[in-house]
DOKOL-215674 format. One line per 2 residues: number of its first residue (from 1); their letters; for each residue x, y, z of C-alpha. Coordinates in nm, 3 decimals, always signed. Layout:
# DOKOL-215674
NUM> A> X/Y/Z; ... .
END
This chain:
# DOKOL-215674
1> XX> +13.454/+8.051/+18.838; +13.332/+8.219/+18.508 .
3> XX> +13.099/+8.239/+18.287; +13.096/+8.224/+17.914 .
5> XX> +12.836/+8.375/+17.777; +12.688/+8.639/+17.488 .
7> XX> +12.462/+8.902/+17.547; +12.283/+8.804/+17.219 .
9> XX> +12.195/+8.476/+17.222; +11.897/+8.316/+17.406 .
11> XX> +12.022/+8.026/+17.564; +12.300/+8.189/+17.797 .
13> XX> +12.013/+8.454/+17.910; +11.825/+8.172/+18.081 .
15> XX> +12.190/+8.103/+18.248; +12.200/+8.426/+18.364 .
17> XX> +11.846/+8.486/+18.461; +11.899/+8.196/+18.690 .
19> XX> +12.207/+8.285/+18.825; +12.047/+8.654/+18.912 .
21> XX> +11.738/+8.513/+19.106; +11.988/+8.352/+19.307 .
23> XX> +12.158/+8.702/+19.402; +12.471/+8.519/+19.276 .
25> XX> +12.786/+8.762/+19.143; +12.956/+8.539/+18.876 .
27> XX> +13.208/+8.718/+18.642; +13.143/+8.686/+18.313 .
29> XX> +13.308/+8.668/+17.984; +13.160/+8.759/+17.656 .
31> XX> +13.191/+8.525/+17.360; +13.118/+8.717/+16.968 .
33> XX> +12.904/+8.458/+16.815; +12.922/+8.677/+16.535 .
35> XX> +13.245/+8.622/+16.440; +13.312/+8.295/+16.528 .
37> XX> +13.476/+8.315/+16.849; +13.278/+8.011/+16.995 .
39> XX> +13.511/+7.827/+16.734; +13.807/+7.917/+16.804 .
41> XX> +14.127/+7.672/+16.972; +14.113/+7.833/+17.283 .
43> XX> +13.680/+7.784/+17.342; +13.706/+7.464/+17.197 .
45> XX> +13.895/+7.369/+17.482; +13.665/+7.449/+17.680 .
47> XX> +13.328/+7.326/+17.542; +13.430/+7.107/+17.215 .
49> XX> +13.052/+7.179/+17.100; +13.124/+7.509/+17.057 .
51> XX> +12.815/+7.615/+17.220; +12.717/+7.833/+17.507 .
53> XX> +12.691/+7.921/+17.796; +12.986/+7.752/+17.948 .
55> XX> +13.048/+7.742/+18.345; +13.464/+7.696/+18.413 .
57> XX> +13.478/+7.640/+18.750; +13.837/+7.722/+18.992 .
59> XX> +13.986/+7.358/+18.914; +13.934/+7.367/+18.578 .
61> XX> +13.586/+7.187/+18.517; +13.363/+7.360/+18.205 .
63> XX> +13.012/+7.288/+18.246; +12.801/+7.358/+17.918 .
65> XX> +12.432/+7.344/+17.874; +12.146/+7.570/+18.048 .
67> XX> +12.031/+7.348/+18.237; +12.311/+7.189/+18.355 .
69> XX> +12.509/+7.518/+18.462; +12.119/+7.616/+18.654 .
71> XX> +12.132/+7.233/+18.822; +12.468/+7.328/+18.941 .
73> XX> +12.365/+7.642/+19.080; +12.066/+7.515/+19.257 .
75> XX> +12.274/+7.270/+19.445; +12.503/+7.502/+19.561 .
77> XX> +12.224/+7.779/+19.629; +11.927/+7.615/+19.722 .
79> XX> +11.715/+7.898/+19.854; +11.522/+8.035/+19.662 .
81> XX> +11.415/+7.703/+19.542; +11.384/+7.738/+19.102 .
83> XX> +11.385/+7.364/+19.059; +11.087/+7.244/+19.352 .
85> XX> +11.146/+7.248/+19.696; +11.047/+6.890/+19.767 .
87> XX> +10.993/+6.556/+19.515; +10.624/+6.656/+19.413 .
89> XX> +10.779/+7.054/+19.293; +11.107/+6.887/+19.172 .
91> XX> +10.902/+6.611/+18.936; +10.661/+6.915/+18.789 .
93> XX> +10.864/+7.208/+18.754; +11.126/+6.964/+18.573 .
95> XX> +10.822/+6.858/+18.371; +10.666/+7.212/+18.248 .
97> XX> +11.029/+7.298/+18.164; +11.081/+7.021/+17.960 .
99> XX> +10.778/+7.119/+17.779; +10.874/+7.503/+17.763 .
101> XX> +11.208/+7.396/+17.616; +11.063/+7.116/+17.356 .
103> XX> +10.780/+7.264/+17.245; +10.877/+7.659/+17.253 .
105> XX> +11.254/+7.707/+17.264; +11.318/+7.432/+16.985 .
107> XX> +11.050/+7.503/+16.803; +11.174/+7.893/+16.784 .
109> XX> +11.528/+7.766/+16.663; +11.385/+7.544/+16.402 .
111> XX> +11.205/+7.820/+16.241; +11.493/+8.097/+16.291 .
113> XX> +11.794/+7.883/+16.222; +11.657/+7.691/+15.922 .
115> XX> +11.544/+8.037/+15.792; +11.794/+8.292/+15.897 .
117> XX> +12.098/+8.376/+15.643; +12.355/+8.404/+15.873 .
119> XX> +12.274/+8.018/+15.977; +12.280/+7.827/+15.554 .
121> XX> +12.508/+7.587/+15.714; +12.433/+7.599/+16.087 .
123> XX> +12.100/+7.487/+16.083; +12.174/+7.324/+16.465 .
125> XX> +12.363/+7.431/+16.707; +12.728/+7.287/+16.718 .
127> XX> +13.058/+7.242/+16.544; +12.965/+7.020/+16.256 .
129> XX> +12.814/+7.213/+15.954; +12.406/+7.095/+15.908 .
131> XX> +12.236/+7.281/+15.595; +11.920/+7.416/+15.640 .
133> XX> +11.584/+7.290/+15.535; +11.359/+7.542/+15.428 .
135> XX> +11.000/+7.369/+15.533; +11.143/+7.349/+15.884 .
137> XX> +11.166/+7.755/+15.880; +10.747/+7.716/+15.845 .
139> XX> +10.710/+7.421/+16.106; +10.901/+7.616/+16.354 .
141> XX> +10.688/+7.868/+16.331; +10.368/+7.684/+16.315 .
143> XX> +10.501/+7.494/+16.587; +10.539/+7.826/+16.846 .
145> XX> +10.215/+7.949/+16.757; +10.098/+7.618/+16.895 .
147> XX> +10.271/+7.678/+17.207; +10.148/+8.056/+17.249 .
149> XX> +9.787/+7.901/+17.250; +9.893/+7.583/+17.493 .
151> XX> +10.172/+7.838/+17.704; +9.773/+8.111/+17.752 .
153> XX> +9.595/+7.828/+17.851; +9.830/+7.632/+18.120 .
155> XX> +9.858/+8.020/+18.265; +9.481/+8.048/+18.317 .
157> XX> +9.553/+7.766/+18.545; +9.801/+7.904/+18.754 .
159> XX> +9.945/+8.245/+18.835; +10.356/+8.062/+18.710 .
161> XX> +10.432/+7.810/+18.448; +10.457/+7.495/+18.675 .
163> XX> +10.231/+7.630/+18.993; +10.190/+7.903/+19.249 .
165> XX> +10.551/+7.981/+19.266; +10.862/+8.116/+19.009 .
167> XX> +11.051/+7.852/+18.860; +11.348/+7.770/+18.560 .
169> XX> +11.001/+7.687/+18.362; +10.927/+8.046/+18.353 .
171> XX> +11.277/+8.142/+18.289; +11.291/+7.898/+17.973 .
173> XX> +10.897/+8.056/+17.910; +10.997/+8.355/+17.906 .
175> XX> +11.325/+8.370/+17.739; +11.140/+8.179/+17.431 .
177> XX> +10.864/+8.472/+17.425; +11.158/+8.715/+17.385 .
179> XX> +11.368/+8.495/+17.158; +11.065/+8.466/+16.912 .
181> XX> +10.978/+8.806/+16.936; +11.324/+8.910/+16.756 .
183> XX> +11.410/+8.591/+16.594; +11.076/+8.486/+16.417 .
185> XX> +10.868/+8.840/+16.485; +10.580/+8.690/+16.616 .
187> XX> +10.435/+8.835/+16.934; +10.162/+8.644/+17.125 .
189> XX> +9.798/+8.675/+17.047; +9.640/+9.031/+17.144 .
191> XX> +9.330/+8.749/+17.302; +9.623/+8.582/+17.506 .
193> XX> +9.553/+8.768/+17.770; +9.705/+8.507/+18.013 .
195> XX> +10.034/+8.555/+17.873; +10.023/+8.939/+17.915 .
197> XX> +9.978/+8.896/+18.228; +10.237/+8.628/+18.364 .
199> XX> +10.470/+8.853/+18.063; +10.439/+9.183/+18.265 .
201> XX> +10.487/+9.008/+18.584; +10.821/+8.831/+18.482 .
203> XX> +10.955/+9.160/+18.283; +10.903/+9.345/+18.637 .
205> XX> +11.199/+9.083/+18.780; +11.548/+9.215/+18.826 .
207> XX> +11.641/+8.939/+18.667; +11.509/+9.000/+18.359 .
209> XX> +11.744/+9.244/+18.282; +12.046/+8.981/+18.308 .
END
């Protein structure tokens, strides 16, 4: 198998993140988003979206999406469990992710693609051109200031995003911390002490240097 992917972008670091708490090797292939490789004949093949990460597995398959390349890989690996070890885990680590990805990932690529130069007519991810709106730049951010205060308070509750234990919900947390950080230059609250803590915790990973 291999993995498309780009060092620079914040959606194939959850991919790998996940892959590398697995203690998976998976070669890898780099994709420059930059200039427009994701576009090209030969990746369009692969993923007609023109998006990554993509997953092309031995006979041929591509697999695109996060989420769908980590479900893969927790099916195959199993231990240690990312997604919930039984149907009570499964149901609320699929739920705080959902809510991770919704209301802090999007809400970071609202505000940096509708903003950012390099995106006036890739305003959403994809192959077909989408201008951007400027108001959405503002919302995005409003939006993921929301989320730092909701993210602090959910982690005064428990020591990981969706419980007791490390999950894809603090992969997709913590990749959106990092993405706004760069993308949107807004860090969470100094009072947000909850996030500095789960932060430092996560940082300390291996994988967090995937």
């Amino acid at each position: 198998m291999l993995l498309y992917t780009c060092k620079t972008a914040p959606s194939p670091r959850r991919t790998r993140m996940f892959i590398s708490e697995k203690g998976v090797e998976v070669p890898m292939q780099e994709i420059d988003l930059r200039s427009g490789e994701h576009f090209s004949e030969a990746f369009l093949r692969r993923n007609p979206d023109a998006t990554v990460p993509v997953l092309e597995l031995d006979d041929g398959t591509c697999i695109s999406e996060s989420d769908a390349i980590c479900t893969y890989f927790e099916a195959l690996y199993p231990d240690p469990p990312l997604m919930g070890a039984d149907a009570r885990s499964r149901g609320l680590v699929s739920m705080w992710n959902r809510r991770m990805e919704f209301d802090g990932y999007l809400a970071v690529a609202e505000g940096f693609r509708n903003g950012a130069a390099g995106f006036r007519d890739r305003a959403v991810p994809g192959r077909h051109k989408v201008p951007q709106v400027e108001a959405l730049a503002g919302r995005g951010a409003q939006r993921y200031r929301a989320f730092l205060e909701d993210l602090d308070e959910r982690l005064g509750e428990s020591e990981y995003v969706a419980g007791d234990t490390f999950s894809i919900a603090d992969i997709t947390a913590f990749v959106t911390v990092e993405f706004a950080r760069g993308a949107l230059k807004i860090e969470p609250e100094a009072g947000q002490k909850h996030i500095a803590r789960w932060h430092e915790a996560v940082s300390s990973r291996p994988s967090a240097r995937a």
